[in-house]
N, C-alpha and C positions, 0 to 999 in steps of 0.2 A: 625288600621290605616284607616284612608277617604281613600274614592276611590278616589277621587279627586288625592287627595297625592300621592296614588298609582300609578293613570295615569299620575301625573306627571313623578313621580319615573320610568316609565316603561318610558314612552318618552324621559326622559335622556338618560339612558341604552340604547337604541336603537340607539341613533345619536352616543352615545358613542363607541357603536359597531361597526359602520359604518365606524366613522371616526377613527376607529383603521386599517382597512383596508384597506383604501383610503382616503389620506389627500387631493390632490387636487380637491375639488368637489364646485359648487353653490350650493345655497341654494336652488335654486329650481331643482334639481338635487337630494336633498336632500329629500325634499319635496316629489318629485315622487317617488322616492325609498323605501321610508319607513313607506307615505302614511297620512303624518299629513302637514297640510297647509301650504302653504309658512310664511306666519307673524306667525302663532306659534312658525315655523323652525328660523325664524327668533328672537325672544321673547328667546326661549330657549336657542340658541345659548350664544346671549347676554348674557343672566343669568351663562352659564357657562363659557363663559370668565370674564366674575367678579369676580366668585368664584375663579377662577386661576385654572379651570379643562381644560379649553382649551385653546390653542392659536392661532389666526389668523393672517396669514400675506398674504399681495394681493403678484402678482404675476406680477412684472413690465414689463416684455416679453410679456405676456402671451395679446391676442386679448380681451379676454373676462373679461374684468376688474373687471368683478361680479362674477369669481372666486377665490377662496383664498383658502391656504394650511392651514387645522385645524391641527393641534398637540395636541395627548395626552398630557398632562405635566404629572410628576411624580402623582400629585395630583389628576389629571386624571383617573390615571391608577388604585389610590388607591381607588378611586370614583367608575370606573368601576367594581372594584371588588367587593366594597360594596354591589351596588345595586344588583349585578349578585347572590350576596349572598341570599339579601332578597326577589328578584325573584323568585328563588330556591324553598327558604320556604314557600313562598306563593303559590308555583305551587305545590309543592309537598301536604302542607296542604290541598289544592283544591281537589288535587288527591286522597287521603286516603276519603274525605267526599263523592267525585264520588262513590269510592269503593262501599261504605258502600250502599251508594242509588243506585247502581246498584243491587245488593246482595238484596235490598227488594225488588226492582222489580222484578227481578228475582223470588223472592219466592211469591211473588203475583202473578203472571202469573200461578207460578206451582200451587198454592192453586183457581187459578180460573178457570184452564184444570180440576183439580180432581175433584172441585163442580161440573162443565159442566157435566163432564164423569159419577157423580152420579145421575144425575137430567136427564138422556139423556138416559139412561137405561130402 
């Protein structure tokens, strides 16, 4: 998969997470929180209330007319899980390739204490 895709995919996830938690929020509220720019937050939003992952309603009481209550929809939720899925895998794959390149450094370190310790004699 593109990284592109992938930060898309993770910026979903992320607002998605957010707004599982707290539906009444602005967008730039939104923004500050979770650290990607207002018109991104903006742009992405959009895109998933297209898709029917989310839904926004303003809030006619409410002072701050540039807040609005997002709702998971069902579609949402199943969206959410997706991605939380393919997160997963990609973090965990990241993780095992860490492993492995830890483990040689590790053993290059010990192979370059033992030359030292022979060369130092």
């Amino acid at each position: 998969m593109k990284k592109k895709q992938l930060d898309s995919q993770e910026n979903d996830l992320e607002i998605l997470r957010y707004l599982e938690n707290r539906q009444e929020v602005s967008q730039r509220e939104l923004s500050k929180n979770i650290g990607i720019s207002l018109g991104k937050i903006n742009y992405i939003l959009k895109a998933l209330i297209d898709k029917g992952v989310v839904k926004a309603r303003n809030f006619k009481n409410n002072k701050n007319k540039r807040a609005y209550a997002y709702y998971l929809t069902k579609e949402g939720i199943i969206e959410k899980s997706r991605l939380t899925v393919n997160f997963f895998s990609k973090k965990s794959h990241e993780y095992d390739n860490l492993k492995v390149e830890l483990q040689r450094l590790k053993k290059e370190i010990e192979d370059d204490k033992q030359r030292l310790s022979k060369n130092g004699d």
